[in-house]
ROSEKE-681082 format. One record per atom (N, C-alpha, C, O): x, y negated, z negated. Coordinates in nm, 2 decimals, always signed. Example, Ala and Ser with C-alpha at 12.3 -4.5 7.8 and 13.67 -1.06 7.14 Angstrom:
BEGIN
c1,c2,c3
+1.32,+0.57,-0.78
+1.23,+0.45,-0.78
+1.32,+0.33,-0.78
+1.42,+0.33,-0.85
+1.28,+0.22,-0.71
+1.37,+0.11,-0.71
+1.29,+0.00,-0.79
+1.34,-0.11,-0.80
//
This chain:
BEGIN
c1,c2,c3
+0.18,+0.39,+0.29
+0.16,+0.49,+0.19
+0.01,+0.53,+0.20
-0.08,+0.44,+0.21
-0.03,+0.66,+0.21
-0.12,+0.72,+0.26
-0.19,+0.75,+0.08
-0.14,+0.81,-0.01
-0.31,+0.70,+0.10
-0.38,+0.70,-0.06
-0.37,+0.63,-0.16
-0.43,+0.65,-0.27
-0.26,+0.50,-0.13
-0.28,+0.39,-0.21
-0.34,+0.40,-0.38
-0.29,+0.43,-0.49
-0.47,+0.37,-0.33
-0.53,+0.36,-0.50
-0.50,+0.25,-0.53
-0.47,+0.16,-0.45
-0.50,+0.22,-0.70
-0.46,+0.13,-0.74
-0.32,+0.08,-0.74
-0.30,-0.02,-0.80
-0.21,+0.15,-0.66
-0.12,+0.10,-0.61
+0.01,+0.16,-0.70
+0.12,+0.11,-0.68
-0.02,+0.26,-0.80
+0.06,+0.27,-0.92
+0.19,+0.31,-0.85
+0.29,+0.24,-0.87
+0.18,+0.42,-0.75
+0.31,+0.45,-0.68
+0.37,+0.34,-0.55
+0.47,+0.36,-0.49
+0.29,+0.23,-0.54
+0.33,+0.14,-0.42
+0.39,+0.04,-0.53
+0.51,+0.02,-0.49
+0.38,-0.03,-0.63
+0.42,-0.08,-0.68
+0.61,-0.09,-0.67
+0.67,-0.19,-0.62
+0.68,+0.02,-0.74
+0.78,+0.08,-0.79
+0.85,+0.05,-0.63
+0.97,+0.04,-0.63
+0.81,+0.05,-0.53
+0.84,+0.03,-0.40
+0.88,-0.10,-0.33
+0.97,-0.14,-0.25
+0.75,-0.16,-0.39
+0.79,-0.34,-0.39
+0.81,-0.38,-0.46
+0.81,-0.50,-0.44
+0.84,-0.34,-0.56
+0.97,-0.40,-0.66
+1.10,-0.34,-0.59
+1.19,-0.38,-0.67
+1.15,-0.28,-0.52
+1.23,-0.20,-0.46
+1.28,-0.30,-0.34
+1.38,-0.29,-0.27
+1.20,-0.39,-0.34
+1.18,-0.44,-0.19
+1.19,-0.35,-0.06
+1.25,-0.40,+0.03
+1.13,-0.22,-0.05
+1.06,-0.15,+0.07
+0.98,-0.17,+0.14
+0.88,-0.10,+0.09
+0.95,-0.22,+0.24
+0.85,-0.28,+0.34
+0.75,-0.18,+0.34
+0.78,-0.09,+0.41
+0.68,-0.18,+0.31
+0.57,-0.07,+0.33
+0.45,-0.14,+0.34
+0.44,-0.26,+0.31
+0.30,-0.04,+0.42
+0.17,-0.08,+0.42
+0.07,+0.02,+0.36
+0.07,+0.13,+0.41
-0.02,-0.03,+0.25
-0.09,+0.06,+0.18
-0.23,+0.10,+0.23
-0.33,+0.02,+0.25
-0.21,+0.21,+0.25
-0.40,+0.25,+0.32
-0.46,+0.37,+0.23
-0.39,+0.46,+0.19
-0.59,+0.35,+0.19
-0.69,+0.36,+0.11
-0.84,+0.35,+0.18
-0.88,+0.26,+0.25
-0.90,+0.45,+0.15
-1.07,+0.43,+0.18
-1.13,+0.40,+0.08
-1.24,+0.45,+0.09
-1.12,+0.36,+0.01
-1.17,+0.27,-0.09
-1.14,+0.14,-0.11
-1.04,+0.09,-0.14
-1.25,+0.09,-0.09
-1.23,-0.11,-0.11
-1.21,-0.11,-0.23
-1.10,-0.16,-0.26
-1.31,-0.07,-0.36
-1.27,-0.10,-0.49
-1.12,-0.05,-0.49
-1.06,-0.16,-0.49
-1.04,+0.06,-0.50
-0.93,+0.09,-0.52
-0.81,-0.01,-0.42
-0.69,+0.00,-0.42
-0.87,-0.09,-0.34
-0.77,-0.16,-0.27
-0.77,-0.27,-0.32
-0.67,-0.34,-0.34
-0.90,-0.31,-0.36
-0.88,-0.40,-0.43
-0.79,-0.49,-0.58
-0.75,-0.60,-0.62
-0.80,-0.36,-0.63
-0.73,-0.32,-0.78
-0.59,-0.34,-0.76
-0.51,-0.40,-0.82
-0.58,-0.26,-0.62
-0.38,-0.24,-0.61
-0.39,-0.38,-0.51
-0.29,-0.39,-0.43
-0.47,-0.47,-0.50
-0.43,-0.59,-0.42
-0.42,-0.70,-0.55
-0.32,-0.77,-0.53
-0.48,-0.72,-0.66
-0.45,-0.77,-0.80
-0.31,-0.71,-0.82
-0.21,-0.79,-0.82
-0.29,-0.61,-0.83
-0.16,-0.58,-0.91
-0.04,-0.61,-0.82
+0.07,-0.64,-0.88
-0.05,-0.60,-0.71
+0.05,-0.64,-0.60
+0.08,-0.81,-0.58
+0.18,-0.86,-0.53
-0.03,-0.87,-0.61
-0.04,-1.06,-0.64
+0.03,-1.06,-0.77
+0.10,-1.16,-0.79
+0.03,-0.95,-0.88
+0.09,-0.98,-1.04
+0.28,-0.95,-0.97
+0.39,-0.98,-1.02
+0.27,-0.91,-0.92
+0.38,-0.86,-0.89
+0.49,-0.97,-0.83
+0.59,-1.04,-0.86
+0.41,-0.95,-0.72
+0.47,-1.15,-0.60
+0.47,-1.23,-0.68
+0.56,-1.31,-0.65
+0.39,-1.27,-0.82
+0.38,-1.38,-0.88
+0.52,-1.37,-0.97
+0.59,-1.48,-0.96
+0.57,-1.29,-1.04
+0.63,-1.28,-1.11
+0.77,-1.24,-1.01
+0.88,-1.21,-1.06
+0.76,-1.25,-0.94
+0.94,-1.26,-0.84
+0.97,-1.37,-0.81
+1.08,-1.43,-0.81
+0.82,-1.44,-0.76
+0.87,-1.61,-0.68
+0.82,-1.59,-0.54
+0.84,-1.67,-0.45
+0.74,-1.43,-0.50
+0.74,-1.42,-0.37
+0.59,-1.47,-0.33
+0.49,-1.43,-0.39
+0.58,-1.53,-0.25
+0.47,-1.58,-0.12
+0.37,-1.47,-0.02
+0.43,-1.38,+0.04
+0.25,-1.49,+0.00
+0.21,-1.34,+0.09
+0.18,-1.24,-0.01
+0.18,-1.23,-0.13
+0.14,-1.16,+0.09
+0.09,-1.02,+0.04
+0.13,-0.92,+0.10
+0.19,-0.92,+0.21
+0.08,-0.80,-0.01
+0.16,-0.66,+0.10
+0.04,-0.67,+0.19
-0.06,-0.74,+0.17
+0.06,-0.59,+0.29
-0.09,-0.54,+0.35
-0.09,-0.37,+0.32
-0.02,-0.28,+0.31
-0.26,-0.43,+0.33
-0.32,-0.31,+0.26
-0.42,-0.30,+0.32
-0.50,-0.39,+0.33
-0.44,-0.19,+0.37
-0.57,-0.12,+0.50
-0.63,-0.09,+0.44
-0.58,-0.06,+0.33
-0.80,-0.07,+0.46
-0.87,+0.01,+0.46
-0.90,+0.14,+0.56
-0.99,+0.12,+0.64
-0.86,+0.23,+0.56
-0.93,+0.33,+0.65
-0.90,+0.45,+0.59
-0.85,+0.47,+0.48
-0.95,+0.57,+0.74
-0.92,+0.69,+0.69
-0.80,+0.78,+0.72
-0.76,+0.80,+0.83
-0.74,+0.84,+0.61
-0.60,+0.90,+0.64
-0.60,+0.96,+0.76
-0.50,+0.93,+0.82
-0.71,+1.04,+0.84
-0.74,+1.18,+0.91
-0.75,+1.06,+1.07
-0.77,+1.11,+1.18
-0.75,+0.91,+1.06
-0.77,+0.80,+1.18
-0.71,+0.71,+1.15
-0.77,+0.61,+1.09
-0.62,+0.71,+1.17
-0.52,+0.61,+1.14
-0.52,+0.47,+1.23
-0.51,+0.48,+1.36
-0.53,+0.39,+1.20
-0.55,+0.26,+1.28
-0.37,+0.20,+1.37
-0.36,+0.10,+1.44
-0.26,+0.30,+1.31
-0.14,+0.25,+1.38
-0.12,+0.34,+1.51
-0.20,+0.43,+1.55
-0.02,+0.31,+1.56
+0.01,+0.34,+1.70
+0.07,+0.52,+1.65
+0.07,+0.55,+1.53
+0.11,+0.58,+1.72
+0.21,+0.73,+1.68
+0.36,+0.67,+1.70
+0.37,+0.58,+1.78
+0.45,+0.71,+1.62
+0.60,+0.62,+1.61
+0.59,+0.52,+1.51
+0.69,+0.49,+1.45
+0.46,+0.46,+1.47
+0.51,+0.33,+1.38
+0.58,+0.33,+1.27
+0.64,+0.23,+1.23
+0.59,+0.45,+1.22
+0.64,+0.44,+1.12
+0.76,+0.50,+1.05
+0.71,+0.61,+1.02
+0.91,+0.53,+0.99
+0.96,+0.65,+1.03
+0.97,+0.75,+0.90
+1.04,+0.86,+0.89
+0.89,+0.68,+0.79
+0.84,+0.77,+0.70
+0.68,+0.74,+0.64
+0.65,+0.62,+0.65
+0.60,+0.82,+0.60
+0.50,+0.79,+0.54
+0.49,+0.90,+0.41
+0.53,+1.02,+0.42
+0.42,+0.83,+0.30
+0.41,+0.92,+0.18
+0.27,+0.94,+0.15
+0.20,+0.85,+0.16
+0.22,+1.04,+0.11
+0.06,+1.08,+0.06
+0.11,+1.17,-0.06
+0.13,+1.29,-0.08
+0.11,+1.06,-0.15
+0.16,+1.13,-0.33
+0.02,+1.22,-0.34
-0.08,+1.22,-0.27
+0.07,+1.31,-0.48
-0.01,+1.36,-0.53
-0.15,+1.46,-0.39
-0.27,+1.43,-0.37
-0.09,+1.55,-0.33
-0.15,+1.61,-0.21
-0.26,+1.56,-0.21
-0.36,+1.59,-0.28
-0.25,+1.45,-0.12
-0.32,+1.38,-0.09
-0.40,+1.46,+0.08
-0.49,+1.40,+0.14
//
Protein backbone atom coordinates (compact mmCIF):
# COMPACT_ATOMS: atom_id res chain seq x y z
CA UNK A 1 0.00 0.00 0.00
CA UNK A 2 1.32 3.03 -1.40
CA UNK A 3 1.04 6.02 1.38
CA UNK A 4 0.66 4.06 4.46
CA UNK A 5 0.54 6.77 7.13
CA UNK A 6 -0.54 5.81 10.13
CA UNK A 7 -1.79 2.71 8.75
CA UNK A 8 -5.71 3.57 9.20
CA UNK A 9 -6.47 1.96 5.81
CA UNK A 10 -3.65 -1.00 6.17
CA UNK A 11 -5.16 -1.98 9.29
CA UNK A 12 -8.81 -3.22 8.07
CA UNK A 13 -6.46 -5.37 5.64
CA UNK A 14 -4.64 -7.22 8.36
CA UNK A 15 -7.39 -7.86 10.11
CA UNK A 16 -8.56 -9.26 6.80
CA UNK A 17 -5.58 -11.36 6.79
CA UNK A 18 -4.25 -9.80 3.31
CA UNK A 19 -0.62 -10.08 2.92
CA UNK A 20 0.34 -6.72 2.11
CA UNK A 21 3.57 -4.33 2.53
CA UNK A 22 3.22 -0.75 3.74
CA UNK A 23 5.40 2.13 2.10
CA UNK A 24 5.57 5.65 3.37
CA UNK A 25 8.22 8.52 3.34
CA UNK A 26 7.74 9.25 6.45
CA UNK A 27 9.53 7.56 9.44
CA UNK A 28 7.30 9.36 12.04
CA UNK A 29 4.10 8.12 10.07
CA UNK A 30 5.63 4.56 9.85
CA UNK A 31 6.30 4.51 12.82
CA UNK A 32 2.73 5.30 14.30
CA UNK A 33 1.24 2.51 11.75
CA UNK A 34 4.11 0.22 13.08
CA UNK A 35 2.60 0.67 16.95
CA UNK A 36 -0.76 0.12 15.66
CA UNK A 37 -0.01 -2.89 13.57
CA UNK A 38 1.95 -4.56 17.01
CA UNK A 39 -1.70 -3.57 18.80
CA UNK A 40 -3.15 -5.52 16.26
CA UNK A 41 -0.72 -8.88 16.14
CA UNK A 42 -1.03 -8.61 19.88
CA UNK A 43 -4.55 -8.83 20.15
CA UNK A 44 -4.92 -11.98 17.55
CA UNK A 45 -2.06 -14.10 19.05
CA UNK A 46 0.05 -13.24 15.93
CA UNK A 47 4.07 -13.17 16.02
CA UNK A 48 6.17 -10.74 13.49
CA UNK A 49 5.36 -7.75 11.86
CA UNK A 50 3.92 -6.44 8.77
CA UNK A 51 6.67 -4.88 6.77
CA UNK A 52 6.67 -1.51 6.29
CA UNK A 53 9.08 0.49 3.95
CA UNK A 54 10.33 3.58 4.00
CA UNK A 55 10.73 5.14 0.62
CA UNK A 56 9.51 6.99 -2.24
CA UNK A 57 6.25 6.12 -4.16
CA UNK A 58 7.84 7.75 -7.60
CA UNK A 59 11.15 4.76 -6.66
CA UNK A 60 10.06 2.00 -5.60
CA UNK A 61 12.55 -0.36 -4.01
CA UNK A 62 10.54 -3.72 -5.52
CA UNK A 63 11.25 -5.52 -8.69
CA UNK A 64 8.28 -4.59 -11.74
CA UNK A 65 5.72 -7.71 -11.38
CA UNK A 66 5.96 -7.93 -7.53
CA UNK A 67 2.94 -7.24 -6.94
CA UNK A 68 -0.49 -8.02 -8.54
CA UNK A 69 -2.34 -5.12 -6.94
CA UNK A 70 -1.18 -2.01 -5.27
CA UNK A 71 -3.43 0.74 -3.60
CA UNK A 72 -2.59 4.64 -3.10
CA UNK A 73 -5.89 5.67 -1.11
CA UNK A 74 -6.93 9.02 -0.95
CA UNK A 75 -4.96 10.22 -4.57
CA UNK A 76 -2.19 9.69 -3.34
Amino acid sequence: MLGTGTGRILLPLLKADVPVIGVDRSAPMLARAATRVRRVHRQRGHRGGLPLVQGDMRHLPFADGSFATVLAPYGV
